[in-house]
C-alpha positions as CSV (number, residue, x, y, z in Angstrom):
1,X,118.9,72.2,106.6
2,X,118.2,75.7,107.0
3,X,114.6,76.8,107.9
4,X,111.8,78.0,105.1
5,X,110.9,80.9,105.4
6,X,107.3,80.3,106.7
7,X,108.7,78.5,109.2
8,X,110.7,81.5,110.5
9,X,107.6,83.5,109.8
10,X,106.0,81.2,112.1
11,X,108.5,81.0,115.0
12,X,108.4,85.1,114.6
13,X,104.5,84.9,114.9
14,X,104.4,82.6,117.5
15,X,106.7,85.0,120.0
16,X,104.6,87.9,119.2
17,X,101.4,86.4,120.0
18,X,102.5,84.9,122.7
19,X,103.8,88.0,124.6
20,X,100.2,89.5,123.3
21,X,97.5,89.8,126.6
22,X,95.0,91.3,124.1
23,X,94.4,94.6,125.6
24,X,95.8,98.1,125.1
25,X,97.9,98.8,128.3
26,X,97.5,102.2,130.1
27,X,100.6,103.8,128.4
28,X,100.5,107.3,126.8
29,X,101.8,105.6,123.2
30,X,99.4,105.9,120.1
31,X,97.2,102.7,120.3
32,X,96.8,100.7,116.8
33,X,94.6,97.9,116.3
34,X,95.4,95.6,113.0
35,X,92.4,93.2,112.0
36,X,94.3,91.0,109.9
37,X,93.8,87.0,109.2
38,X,97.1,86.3,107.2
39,X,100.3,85.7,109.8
40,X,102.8,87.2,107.5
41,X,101.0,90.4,107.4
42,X,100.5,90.2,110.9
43,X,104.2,90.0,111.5
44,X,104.9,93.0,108.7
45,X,102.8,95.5,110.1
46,X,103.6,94.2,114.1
47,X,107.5,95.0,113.4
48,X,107.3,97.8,111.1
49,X,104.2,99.9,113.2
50,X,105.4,98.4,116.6
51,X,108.7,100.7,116.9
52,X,106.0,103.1,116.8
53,X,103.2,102.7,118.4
54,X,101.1,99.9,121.0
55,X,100.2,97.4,118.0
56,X,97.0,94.9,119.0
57,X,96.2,92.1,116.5
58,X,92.8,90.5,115.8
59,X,92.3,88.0,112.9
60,X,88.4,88.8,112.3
61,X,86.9,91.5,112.5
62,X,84.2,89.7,115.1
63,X,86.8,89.4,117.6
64,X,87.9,93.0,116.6
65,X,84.2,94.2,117.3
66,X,84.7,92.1,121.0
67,X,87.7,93.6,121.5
68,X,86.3,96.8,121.3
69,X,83.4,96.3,123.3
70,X,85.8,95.2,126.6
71,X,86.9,98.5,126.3
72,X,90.4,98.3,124.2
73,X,90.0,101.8,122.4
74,X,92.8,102.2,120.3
75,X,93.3,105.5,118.0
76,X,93.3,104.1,115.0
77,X,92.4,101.0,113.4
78,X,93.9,99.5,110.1
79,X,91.6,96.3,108.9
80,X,91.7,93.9,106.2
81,X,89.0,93.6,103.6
82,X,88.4,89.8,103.6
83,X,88.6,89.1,106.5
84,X,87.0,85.9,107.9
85,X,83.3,86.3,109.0
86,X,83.0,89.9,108.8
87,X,84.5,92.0,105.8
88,X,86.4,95.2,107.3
89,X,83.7,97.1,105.6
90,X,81.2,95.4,107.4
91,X,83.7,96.5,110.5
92,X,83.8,100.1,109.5
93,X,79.5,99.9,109.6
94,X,79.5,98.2,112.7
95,X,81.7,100.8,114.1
96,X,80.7,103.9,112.5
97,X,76.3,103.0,113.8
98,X,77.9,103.1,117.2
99,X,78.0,106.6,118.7
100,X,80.8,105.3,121.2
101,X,82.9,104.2,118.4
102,X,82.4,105.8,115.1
103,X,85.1,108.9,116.2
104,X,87.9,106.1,115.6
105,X,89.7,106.2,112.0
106,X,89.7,103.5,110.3
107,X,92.4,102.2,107.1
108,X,91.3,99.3,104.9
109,X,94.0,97.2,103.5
110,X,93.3,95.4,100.6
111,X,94.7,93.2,97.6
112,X,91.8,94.5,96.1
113,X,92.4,97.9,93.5
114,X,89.6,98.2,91.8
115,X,88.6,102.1,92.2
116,X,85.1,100.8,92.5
117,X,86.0,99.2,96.4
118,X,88.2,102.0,97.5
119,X,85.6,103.9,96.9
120,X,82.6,102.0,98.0
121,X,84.7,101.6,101.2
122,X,85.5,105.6,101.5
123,X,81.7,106.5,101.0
124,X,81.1,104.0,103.7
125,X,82.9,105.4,106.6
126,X,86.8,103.9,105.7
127,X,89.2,107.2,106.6
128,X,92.1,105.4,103.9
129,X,92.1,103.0,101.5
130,X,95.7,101.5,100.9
131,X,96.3,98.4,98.2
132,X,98.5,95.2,98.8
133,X,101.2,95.3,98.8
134,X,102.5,98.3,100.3
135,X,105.4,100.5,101.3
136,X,105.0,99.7,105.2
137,X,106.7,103.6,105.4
138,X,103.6,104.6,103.5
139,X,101.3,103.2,105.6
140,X,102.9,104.9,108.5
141,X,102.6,108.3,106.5
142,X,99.0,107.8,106.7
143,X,98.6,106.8,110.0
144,X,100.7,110.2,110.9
145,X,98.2,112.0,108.3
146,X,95.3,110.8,109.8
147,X,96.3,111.5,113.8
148,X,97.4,115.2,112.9
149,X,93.8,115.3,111.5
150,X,92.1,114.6,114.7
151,X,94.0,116.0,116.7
152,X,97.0,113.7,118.3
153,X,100.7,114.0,118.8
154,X,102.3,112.9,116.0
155,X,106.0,112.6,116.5
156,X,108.3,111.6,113.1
C-alpha cells in the first residue's frame, strides 16, 4: 500500500526539523525566517526558499518573538496570519515597537483576501501582503523586491 500523501508530507517534515538547531548559522547566505503553524506549508516554502536562502521555521509567532530575542536576526521574515497565540500582525507590532527590530521586513501570508486585512496589515507595519495559495516563484519575487529595497545582494 503506497503511502498518503500526508504521510509523506510528514516523513518530509520530520527530516527537516530534525536537521533544524533553531538558530541562524554564521554564513554570508540571506537569512529567512517563516512563522508558519501548518506542516505542509512549512515543507512548501522550506524546499522552494531553501535552494535560496538559510530558511528558520517557527510555528507561533511567540516562539518567533523568542527566537528573535536570543539573537537569530534574519533579513526578512514571512509570517502567517493565524497563527496560534499571536496573529502575525500582532508579530509585525511587536517587532516594529522595538527599535532593535522594527528595520526587519516583514511578508504576511494569508488565506485571507479581503482588501480590508491586506490593508489593515500594510498600514500596520507588514512590508507585503501575499494571499494563499501562491506561486512559491512569486513569493520569491518579493522577497528579491524587498532585499534590493534595503539594500542586500540579491542574486537571481
Amino acid at each position: 500500500m503506497l503511502p498518503t500523501i500526508n504521510t509523506r508530507i510528514s516523513k518530509n517534515f520530520n527530516k527537516i526539523t530534525q536537521s533544524n538547531t533553531m538558530g541562524f548559522s554564521n554564513s554570508g547566505q540571506t537569512k529567512i525566517l517563516i512563522i508558519e503553524d501548518d506542516n505542509y506549508m512549512q515543507l512548501i516554502m522550506k524546499r522552494f526558499l531553501g535552494k535560496s536562502y538559510e530558511i528558520e521555521i517557527c510555528p507561533s509567532a511567540l516562539e518567533a518573538l523568542t527566537f528573535l530575542q536570543n539573537g537569530n536576526i534574519p533579513d526578512l521574515v514571512i509570517s502567517d496570519l493565524n497563527t496560534p497565540n499571536l496573529s502575525g500582525l500582532d508579530f509585525v507590532e511587536q517587532i516594529n515597537s522595538s527599535d532593535f527590530f522594527k528595520s526587519i521586513p516583514v511578508i504576511i501570508v494569508s488565506g485571507e483576501d479581503s482588501s480590508e486585512v491586506r490593508i489593515r496589515c500594510l498600514n500596520r507595519g507588514a512590508d507585503d501582503f501575499i494571499v494563499k495559495p501562491f506561486n512559491p516563484a512569486e513569493l520569491e519575487a518579493r522577497i528579491r523586491a524587498i532585499l534590493r529595497r534595503i539594500g542586500k545582494q540579491v542574486t537571481v
